[in-house]
C-alpha positions, -999 to +999 in steps of 0.1 A: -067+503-179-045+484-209-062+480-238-058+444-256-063+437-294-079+403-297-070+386-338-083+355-350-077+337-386-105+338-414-115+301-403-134+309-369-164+324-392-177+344-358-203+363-372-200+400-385-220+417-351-194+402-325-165+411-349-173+444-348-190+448-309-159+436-296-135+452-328-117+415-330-091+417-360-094+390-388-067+377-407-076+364-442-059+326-451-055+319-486-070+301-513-046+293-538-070+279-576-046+272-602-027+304-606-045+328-587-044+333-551-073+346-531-080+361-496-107+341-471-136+353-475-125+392-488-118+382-527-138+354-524-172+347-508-187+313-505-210+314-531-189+321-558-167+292-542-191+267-542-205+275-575-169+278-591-159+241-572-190+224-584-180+230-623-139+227-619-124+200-623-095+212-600-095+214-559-076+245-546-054+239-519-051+262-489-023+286-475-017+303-440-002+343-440+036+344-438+052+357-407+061+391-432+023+393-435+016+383-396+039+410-385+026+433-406-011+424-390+003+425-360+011+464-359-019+473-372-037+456-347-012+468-323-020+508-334-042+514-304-035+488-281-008+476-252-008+443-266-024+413-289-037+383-280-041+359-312-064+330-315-059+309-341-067+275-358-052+242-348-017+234-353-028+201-362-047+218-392-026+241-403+005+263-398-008+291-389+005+297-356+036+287-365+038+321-389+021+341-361+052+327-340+076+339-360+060+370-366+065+375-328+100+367-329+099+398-356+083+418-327+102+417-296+090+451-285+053+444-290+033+420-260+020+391-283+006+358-267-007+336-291-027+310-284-035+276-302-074+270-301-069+232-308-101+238-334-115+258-360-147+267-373-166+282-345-147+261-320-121+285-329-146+314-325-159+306-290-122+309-276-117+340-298-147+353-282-132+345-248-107+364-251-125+393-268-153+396-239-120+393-213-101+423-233-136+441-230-138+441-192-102+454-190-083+425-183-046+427-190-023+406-217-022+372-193-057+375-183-071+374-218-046+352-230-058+327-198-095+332-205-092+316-240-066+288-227-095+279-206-124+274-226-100+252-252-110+216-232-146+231-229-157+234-265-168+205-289-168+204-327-191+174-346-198+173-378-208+153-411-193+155-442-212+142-475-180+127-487-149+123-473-131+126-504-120+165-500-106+158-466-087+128-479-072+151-509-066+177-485-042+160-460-066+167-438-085+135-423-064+124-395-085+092-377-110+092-400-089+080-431-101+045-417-135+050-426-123+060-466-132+022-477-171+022-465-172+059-471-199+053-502-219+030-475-221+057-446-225+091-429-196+092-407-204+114-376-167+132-369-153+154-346-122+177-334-104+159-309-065+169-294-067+194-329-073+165-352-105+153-370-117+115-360-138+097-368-167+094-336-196+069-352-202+055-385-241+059-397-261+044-426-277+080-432-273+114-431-305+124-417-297+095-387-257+113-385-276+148-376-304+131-347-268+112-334-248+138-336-278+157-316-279+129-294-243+135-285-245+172-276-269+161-254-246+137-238-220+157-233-242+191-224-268+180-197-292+201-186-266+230-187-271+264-208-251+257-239-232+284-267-241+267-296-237+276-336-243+252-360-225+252-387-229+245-430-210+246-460-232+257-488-266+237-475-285+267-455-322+250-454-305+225-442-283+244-415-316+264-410-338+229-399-303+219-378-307+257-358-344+250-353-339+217-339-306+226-314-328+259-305-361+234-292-336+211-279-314+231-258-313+260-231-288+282-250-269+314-239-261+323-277-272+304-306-253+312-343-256+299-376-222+305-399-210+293-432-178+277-438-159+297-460-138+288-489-108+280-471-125+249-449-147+247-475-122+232-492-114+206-469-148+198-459-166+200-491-201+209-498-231+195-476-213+198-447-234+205-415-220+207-380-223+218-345-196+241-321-207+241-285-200+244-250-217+246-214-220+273-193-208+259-165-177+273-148-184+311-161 
């Protein structure tokens, strides 16, 4: 039976039980604060992040690993295994698999697929996990590599930003840069479509963005048994009443609540709250 290593980037914030049942490898981005550099979520944790952002006066700005340090990830990954699948965040997003790529190229003896998730935060998760819970039954380097290709038009990402100020400074707003002159007057309800974030509704409030953006998972979910995780950056009571309220709502298969780490933290800013999802069907 081949053995393959499943790797992900620091952004799909899969919780620390399924990183370890299914022994998925992580690779840290960077955060990059003035001079110093950190590692995602291993030099820096989110609360030191979000206190540290809410009394700078300077936004940090956010790095992918270097092919060097892909390749390097790669063979230890690679130290048990007959070959790696790797997950990662959109291209649309960021560069990542561009450098995982390359680091490929570096490899030509190794069996590397590397597949782009078209998302991040736990939409990037649930397509890591597909690929992990493929690898687990046996399956060999194509298999696992097909299992997360296939959940990528499955899986929806909405969320709601308090501002969208950070993702305007980060380069990182896509469609919804053509809500930046009411952005004082609304709660705009986006969303990860073709890898980008867009704009899906405008709304006055914030607590009317969460019951739409509820309303739309249960447009687009039916009756069907959903993997959910609702997601927050640095508002946990609120994430907490957000869980409560997807778990009375839906018939769920798996149901996680994550934090955004200082990496999309960055991009999102604070107050964020969001869901990742996707039906059962077809499994």
């Amino acid at each position: 039976m081949s053995r393959i290593a499943v790797v992900t980037d620091s952004t799909a914030y899969l919780p620390p039980e399924l990183v370890a049942q299914y022994g998925i490898h992580v690779m840290p981005q960077q955060l990059i604060w003035g001079d110093e550099t950190f590692m995602d979520g291993v030099t820096i944790d989110p609360p030191t992040f979000y206190e540290r952002l809410g009394r700078s006066g300077d936004i940090p700005t956010t790095s992918q690993p270097s092919a060097g340090e892909f390749a390097d990830f790669f063979t230890e990954a690679a130290r048990d295994a007959d070959g790696i699948v790797g997950v990662f965040i959109s291209t649309e997003l960021s560069g990542t698999v561009a450098s995982a790529l390359a680091a490929q190229e570096l490899l030509p003896d190794l069996p590397i697929e590397v597949v782009d998730s078209r998302f991040t935060t736990m939409g990037l998760g649930f397509v890591a996990l597909a690929a992990a819970r493929a690898a687990a039954e046996g399956k060999g380097l194509a298999e696992v590599a097909a299992s997360a290709r296939e959940l990528v038009p499955r899986v929806n990402v909405l969320f709601i930003v308090e501002t969208l100020e950070y993702l305007h400074r980060g380069g990182r707003i896509g469609g919804a840069s053509r809500l930046l002159g009411s952005a004082l007057r609304i709660k705009p309800l986006l969303h990860l479509t073709e890898g980008r974030i867009d704009a899906l509704e405008r709304v006055r409030t914030k607590r009317k963005a969460v019951q739409r953006m509820l309303e739309v998972m249960a447009e687009r979910v039916g009756n069907a048994p959903v993997h959910a995780a609702v997601i927050h950056a640095n508002v946990p009571e609120e994430a907490a009443r957000l869980r409560e309220q997807v778990r009375e709502r839906f018939p769920y298969t798996e149901l996680h609540l994550v934090e955004l780490s200082p990496v999309i933290g960055t991009h999102v800013g604070p107050g964020t709250v969001g869901v990742a999802f996707y039906t059962g069907e077809g499994e």
